[in-house]
N, C-alpha and C positions, 0 to 999 in steps of 0.2 A: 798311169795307164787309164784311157778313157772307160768308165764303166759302158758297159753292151747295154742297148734302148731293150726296153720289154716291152710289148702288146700283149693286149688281153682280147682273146673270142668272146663276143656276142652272146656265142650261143650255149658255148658250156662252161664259160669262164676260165677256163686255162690260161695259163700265164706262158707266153712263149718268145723265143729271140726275134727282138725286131728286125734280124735281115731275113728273117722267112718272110714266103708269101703270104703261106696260108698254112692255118691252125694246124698241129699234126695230128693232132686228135682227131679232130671232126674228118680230118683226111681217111685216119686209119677205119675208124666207122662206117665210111663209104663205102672205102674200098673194100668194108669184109661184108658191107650188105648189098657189096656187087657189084664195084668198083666203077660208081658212081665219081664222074670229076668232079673234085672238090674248087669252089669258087672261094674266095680272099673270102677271111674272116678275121677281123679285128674291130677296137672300138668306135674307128670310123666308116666299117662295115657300107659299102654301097651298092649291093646288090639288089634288086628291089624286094618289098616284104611280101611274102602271101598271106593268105589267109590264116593257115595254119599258123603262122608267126603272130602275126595279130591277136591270136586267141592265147598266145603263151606272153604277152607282151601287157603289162601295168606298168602303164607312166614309163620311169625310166627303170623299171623294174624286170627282169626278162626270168621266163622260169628255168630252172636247169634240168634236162633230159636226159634220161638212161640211156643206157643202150642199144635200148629197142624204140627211141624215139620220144617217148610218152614222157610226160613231167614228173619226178622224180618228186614222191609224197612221202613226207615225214610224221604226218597225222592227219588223226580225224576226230572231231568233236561233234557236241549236237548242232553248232550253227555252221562250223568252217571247217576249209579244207588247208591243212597247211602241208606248202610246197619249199622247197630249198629254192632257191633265186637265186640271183646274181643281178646289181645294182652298178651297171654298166655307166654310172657318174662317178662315183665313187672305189670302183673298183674293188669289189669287197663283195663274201655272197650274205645274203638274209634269207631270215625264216619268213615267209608273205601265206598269210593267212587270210584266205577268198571266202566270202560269205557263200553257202552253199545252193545251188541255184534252186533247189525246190524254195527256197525261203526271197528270195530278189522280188515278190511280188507282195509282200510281209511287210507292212509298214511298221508293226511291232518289233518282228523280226528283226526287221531294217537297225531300229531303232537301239533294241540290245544288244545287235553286235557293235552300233558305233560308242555306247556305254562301256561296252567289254574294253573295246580297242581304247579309250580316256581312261579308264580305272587302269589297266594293266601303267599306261604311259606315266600318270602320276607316282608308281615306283619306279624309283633308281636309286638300286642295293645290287653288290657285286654277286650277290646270292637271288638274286628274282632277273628272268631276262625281259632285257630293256625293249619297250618299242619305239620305233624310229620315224614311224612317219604313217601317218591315213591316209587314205585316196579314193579315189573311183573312177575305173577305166568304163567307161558305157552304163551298163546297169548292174556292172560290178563292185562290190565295195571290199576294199582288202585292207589290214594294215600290215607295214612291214616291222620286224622284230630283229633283234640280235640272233646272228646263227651263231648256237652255242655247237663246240666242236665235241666230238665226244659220243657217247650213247644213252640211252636211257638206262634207269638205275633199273625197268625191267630188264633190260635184257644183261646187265650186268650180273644179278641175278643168278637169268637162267644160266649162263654160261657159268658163275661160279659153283654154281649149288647154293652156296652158302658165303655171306663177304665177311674178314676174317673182323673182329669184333671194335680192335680200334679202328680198322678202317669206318667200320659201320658208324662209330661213334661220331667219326670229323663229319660225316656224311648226316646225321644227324644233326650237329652241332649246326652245319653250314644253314641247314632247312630250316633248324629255330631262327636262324639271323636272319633269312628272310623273309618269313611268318611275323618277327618284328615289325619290319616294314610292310607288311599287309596290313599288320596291325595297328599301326599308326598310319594310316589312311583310314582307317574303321572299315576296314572289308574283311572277308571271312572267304578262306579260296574257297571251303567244303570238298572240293578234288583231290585232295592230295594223296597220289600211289606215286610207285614205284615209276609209271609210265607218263607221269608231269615231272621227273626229276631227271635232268640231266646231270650226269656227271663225266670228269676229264682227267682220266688217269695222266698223270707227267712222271716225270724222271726223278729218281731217288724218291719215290714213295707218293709224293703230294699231289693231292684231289683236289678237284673243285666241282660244285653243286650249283644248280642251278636249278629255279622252281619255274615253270614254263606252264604257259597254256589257262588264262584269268576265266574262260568261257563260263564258269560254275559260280563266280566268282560274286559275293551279298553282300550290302551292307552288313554293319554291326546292329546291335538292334536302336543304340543313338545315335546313331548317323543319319543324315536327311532322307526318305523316303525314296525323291526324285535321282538316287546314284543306283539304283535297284538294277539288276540286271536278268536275273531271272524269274520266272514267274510265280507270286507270291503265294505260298499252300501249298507249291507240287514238289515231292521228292526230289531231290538232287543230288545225286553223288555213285561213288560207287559201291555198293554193297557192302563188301569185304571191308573197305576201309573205312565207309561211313560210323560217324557215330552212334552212340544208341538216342539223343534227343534229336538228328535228322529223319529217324522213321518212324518219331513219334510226332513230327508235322508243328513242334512247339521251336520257338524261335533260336537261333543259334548264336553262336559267339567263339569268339577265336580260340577259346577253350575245345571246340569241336575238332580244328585244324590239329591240335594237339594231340587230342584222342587220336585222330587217324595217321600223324607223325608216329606216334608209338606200336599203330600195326605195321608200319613200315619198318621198325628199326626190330619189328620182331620177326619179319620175313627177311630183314639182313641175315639177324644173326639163327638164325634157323633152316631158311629154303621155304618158307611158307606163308601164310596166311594164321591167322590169331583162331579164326573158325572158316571151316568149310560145310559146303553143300548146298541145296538150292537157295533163289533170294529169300525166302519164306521161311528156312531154315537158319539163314545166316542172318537173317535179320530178328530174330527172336534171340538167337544166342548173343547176340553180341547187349539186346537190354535183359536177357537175366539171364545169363549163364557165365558160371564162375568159368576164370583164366584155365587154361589146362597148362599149369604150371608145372607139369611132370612132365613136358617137352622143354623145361628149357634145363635138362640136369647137367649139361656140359657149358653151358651159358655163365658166366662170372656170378658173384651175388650180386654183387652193386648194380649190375645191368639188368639183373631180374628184378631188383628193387626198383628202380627206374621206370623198368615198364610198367609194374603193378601203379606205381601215381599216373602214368601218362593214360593208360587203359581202366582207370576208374568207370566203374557206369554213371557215377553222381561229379557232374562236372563242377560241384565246389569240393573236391577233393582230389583234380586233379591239379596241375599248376595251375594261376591263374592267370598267367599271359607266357609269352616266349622267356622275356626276357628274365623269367624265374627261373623257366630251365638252362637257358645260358649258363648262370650263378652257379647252378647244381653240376654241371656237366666235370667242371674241374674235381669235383669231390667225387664223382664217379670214376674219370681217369689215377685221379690219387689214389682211390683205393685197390683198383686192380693192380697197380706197378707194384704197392703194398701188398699185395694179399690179405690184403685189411677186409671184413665185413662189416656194412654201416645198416643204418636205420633210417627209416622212413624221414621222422626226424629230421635227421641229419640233411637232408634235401630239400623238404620246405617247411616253410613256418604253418604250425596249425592253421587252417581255415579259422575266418573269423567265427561266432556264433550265431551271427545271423547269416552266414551262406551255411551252416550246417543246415539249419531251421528250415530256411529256404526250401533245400532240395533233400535231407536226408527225410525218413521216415520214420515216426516216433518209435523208440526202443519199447521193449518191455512186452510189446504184443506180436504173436505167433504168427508164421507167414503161412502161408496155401504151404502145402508138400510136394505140389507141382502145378508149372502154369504152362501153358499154351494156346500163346493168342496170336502167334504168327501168323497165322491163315485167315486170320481178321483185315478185310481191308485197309490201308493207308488212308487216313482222313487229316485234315485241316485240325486244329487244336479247340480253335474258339468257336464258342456255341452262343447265338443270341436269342434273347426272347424263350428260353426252355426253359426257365428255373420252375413252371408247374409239372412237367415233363419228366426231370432229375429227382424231383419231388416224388412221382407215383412212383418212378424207379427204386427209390430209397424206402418209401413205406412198401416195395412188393418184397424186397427184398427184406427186410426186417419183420414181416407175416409168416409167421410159419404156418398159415393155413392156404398162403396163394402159391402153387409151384408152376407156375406157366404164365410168360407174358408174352403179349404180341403186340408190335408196334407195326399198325398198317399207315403207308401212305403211299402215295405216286413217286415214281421216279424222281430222285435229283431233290427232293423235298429237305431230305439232311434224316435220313433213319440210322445210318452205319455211323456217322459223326453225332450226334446226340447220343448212340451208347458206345463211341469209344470214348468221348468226354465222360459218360457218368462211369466208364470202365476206369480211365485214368482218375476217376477221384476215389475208387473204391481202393487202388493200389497205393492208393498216398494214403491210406488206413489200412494195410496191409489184407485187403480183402474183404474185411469187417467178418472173420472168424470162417471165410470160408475154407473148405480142406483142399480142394481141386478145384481150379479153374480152366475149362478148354471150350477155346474157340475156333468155329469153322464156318467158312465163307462158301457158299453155292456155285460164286461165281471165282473165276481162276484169275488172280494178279498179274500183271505181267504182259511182256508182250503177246503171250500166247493167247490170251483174253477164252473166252468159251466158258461152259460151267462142269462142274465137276458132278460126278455123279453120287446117286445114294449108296451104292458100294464102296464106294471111293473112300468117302466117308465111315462108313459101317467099319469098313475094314482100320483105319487108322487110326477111329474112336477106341474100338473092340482092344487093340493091342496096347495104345495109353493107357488104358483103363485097367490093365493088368489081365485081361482074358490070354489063357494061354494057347489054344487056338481057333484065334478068329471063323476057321472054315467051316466048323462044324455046324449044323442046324438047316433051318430053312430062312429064307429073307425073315417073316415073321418070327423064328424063335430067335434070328440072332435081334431084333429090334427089343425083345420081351427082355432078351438078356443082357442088351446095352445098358437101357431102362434100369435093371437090377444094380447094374456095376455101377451106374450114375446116383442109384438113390443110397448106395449103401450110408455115402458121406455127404457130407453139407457139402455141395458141387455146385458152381457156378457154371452153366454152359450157354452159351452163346452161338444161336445158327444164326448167321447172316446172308439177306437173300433167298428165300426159301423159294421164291414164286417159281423156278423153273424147273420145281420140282409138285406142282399143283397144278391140277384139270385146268383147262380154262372157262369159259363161260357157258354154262349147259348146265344139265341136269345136273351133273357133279362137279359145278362150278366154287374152286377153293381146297377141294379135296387133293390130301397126300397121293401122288399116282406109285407111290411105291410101296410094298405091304412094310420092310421096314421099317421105314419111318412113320407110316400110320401104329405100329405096334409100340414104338418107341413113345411115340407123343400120347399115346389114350394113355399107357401105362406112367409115366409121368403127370399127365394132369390126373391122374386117379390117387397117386403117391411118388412124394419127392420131397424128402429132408433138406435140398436148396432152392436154385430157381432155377429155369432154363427162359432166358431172354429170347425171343424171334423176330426178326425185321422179315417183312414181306409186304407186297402190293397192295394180295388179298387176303379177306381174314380166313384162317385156317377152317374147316367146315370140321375135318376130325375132330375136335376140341371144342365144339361147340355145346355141345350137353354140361359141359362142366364153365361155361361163361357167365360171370360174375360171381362165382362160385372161389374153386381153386384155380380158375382161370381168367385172367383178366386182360382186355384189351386193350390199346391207346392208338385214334385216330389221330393221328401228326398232324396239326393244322400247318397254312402255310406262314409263312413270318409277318409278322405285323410291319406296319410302315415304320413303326421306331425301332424295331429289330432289322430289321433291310436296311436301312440308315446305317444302324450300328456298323452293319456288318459291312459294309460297303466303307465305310470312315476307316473300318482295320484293315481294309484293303487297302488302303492308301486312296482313296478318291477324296476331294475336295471339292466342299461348296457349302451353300448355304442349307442349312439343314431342312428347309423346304423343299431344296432340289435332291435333296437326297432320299427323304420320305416319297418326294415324287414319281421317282424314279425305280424304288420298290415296289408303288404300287403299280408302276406300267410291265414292271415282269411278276405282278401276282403274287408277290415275297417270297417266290420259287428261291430254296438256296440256292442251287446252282448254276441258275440262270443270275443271280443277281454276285456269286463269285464267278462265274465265264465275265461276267460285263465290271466288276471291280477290277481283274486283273487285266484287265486289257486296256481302261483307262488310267491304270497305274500304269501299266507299261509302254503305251503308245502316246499317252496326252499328258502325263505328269500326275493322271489324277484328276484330271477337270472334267467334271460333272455334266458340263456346258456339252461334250460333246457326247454325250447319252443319244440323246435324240440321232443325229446323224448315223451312229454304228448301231441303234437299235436291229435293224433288220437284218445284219451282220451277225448278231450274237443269237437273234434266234433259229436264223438257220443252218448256224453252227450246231446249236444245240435240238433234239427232235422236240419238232410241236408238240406234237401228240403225246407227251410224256407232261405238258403244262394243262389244268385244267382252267375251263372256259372263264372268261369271265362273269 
């Protein structure tokens, strides 16, 4: 018996018998949005196209439409928008992921999606999905992708509550085998949730995984420069799942990927997240807050064991690529079928001794009793040209007769990255004997940007601090009283940003405008058993009876032409070190100004110096004049 022809619609890809006219689909759609006649649709389609179709139409790529007409979207990321298609040559639908139009006039932009779309295509692993093809309909650039069938492992998730533990495990296992193959390309996804993983329930039990969506996606740190796809210094990731060395702006490696596979395999086997609460909050717990291991009491040993190497804070003590945990996975299943409980041990081989050295911190000496420095801005790692800078830092803090430092300079100079630099070397000495450490930013993180106020403060100092309640007093006694709870112990405090909380230029130009924090800061520079660090614009005028004294200032100069060099060199920029020095000094060794213009010619020109000149006047008025001082 002769098989029946099939055609395929155009428009929504349905497969239907070739003695129909026309689609019954798109017929039944019509008819229920009003029984519109439906005109022939199939792959030789000849109706003529409108507008509307033109706009849903890349190359031989068509998009697929709900039921309410509109393109039928399966994501969103920061540069693209992905849609389900149908590849009306091949007959088969794809995932087509459109560069998103605020960005079509982005020649950077331009440039890191077509980087995204060549990194993602150089894997092909049954476990990462495949991309099939680049293009550009007009001034759109899309590439197309395998449509994996299936849902995302969030919403598997939410609908399970909880995914039952061996399942979680293949689901795991799948995501290390294709974290291998990221990782032999030397890329680092840094994305990896729940909602880049697809997965495809089948019959008699068996899944398959898939890791979707490269958008986030770094070199390794030896890997060439020019494969870069995001921009170099700025956070990336998602919160929850990031690791703790992405929010500390220091360089990553596929040991990261791993970290955040393991909050994934502990929101399998839980319903949740490793830590909750704001980003400020979740970003601080995840670099010093131990596991809350008293959520996993119905969880196997072996898979608690598991998560504890995967969730280390010190990434040479986690595995130290995929294909370690592969290895381990069988000894994890062996022992739950056994009711066996195993060791650490038993998973992976000791770290050598120099990645302890590397990254642990030396024994023997006492940590802070508590730290908090989430509220600290997010800065870049590396600092050039400040080793005099780190220097007054290290002798203010080692003076027990100076309790107050201010670091003034203009915007964008590098004051909040000079002391989370001198911050992150006092942590790799476990504080250098301080008891408390707590920092607080002025200004608000985040998309919500604005600055926070002196109660705001007051209030969340007062309650760390161990005050039982904050409410009592006036602005001034509770400042006198913070003061008290801050000098009892060697306290490390950190205000960053203070100026929008200072008169501006006038008679009380510099002055604290709020009584507590004026009461806070006299009684501090008058008596304080540690230091209290301040970045601001201007210099404090409260504290100025006590300068040179117990109080000591540092005007930030801007960076010299071989520190602008420098810093511009670890940006990835390239050339001759004249053109580099040059080029510092035409933005005034402003840091910021001179990282806005390294990342842009890392990202848009490869790094070529040559083309400084041309986007000069681009990067400055991106960035505000008025915030650069004169030449």
């Amino acid at each position: 018996m002769k098989a029946e022809s099939q055609r395929t619609c155009s428009i929504c890809g349905n497969e239907f018998s070739g003695a129909m006219e026309f689609c019954p689909v798109c017929m039944l759609r019509k008819a229920l949005a009003g029984g519109v006649e439906s005109r022939e649709s199939s792959s030789e389609d000849s109706r003529t196209p409108t507008s509307q179709d033109a706009a849903h139409r890349f190359e031989h790529y068509e998009l697929v439409r709900g039921e309410d007409g509109t393109p039928v979207e399966l994501g969103r990321g920061a540069m693209g928008v992905t849609y389900k298609a149908f590849d009306v040559d091949l007959h088969c639908p794809v995932a087509l992921k459109v560069i998103r139009e605020r960005y079509l006039g982005d020649e950077s932009a331009r440039l890191r999606f077509l980087r995204e779309a060549r990194a993602a295509a150089r894997l092909r692993h049954s476990n990462v999905a495949s991309v099939l093809h680049l293009g550009r309909t007009g001034s759109s650039y899309f590439y197309a992708m395998e449509f994996v069938e299936g849902e995302t492992l969030e919403k598997l998730i939410k609908r399970s509550g909880q995914v039952e533990v061996k399942l979680a495990l293949e689901i795991a296992t799948q995501v290390a085998a294709g974290l291998a193959a990221v990782h032999k390309q030397k890329l680092v996804h840094r994305d990896i949730k729940p909602s880049n993983i697809m997965v495809s329930l089948e019959e008699r039990g068996a899944v398959t995984a898939k890791i979707i969506d490269l958008g986030l996606a770094k070199p390794a740190p030896d890997a060439p420069a020019e494969a870069a796809i995001s921009i170099p210094g700025a956070f990336a990731g998602t919160p929850e799942f990031a690791s703790p060395e992405q929010f500390a702006g220091v360089g990553v490696d596929i040991r990261s990927d791993l970290y955040s596979l393991g909050v994934v395999l502990w929101e399998m086997v839980t319903g949740h997240t490793v830590f909750r609460g704001s980003p400020p909050e979740v970003m601080y717990q995840h670099q010093h807050a131990p596991l809350p291991l008293d959520l996993l009491d119905v969880v196997p040993q072996p898979v608690v064991v598991l998560l504890e190497v995967l969730l280390e804070k010190d990434p040479g003590r986690r595995f130290q690529n995929p294909a370690e945990l592969l290895k381990a996975i069988p000894t994890i299943t062996g022992a739950i079928d056994a009711r066996r409980r195993i060791t650490r041990q038993s998973l992976q081989k000791t770290p050598s001794t120099d990645s302890r050295l590397a990254t642990r911190k030396p024994l023997g000496r006492l940590a802070p009793n508590k730290i908090s420095v989430a509220r600290l801005p997010v800065t870049g790692s590396d600092v050039f040209g400040r080793e005099e800078d780190i220097a007054f830092l290290d002798r203010a803090w080692a003076d027990k007769d100076v309790n107050i430092v201010t670091i003034v300079a203009w915007a964008g100079v590098g004051k909040s990255t000079l002391v989370n630099h001198w911050l992150r070397r006092m942590a790799a000495k476990h504080y250098r004997s301080a008891e408390l450490v707590f920092g607080w930013s002025f200004y608000r993180q985040g998309s919500s940007g604005g600055t926070s106020s002196a109660d705001e403060f007051l209030d969340a100092a007062l309650s760390w601090f161990g005050d039982p309640d904050p409410r009592i007093g006036t602005a001034w006694e509770k400042g006198e009283k913070l003061a008290k709870l801050i000098a009892h112990r060697r306290t490390l405090l950190v205000l960053d940003g203070l100026e929008p909380l200072q008169n501006p230029p006038g008679p009380q130009e510099g002055r604290v405008s709020e009584p507590s924090l004026q009461a806070l800061l006299r009684e501090l520079a008058a008596f304080n058993t540690g230091l209290c660090v301040i970045t601001t614009r201007t210099p404090v005028a409260d504290i100025a009876d006590h300068e040179g004294a117990s109080a000591l200032r540092c005007d930030l100069e801007q960076l010299s032409s071989d520190a602008g060099a420098k810093l511009l060199r670890a940006l990835g920029v390239n050339g001759h070190e004249a053109e580099l020095r040059s080029a510092s000094k035409e933005f005034s060794g402003h840091c910021l100004a001179l990282t806005l213009l390294g990342s842009y010619l890392a990202d848009a020109f490869n790094g070529d110096i040559r083309f400084e000149k041309k986007y000069q006047n681009v990067l400055l008025t991106t960035y505000d004049r008025e915030s650069m001082p004169e030449k």
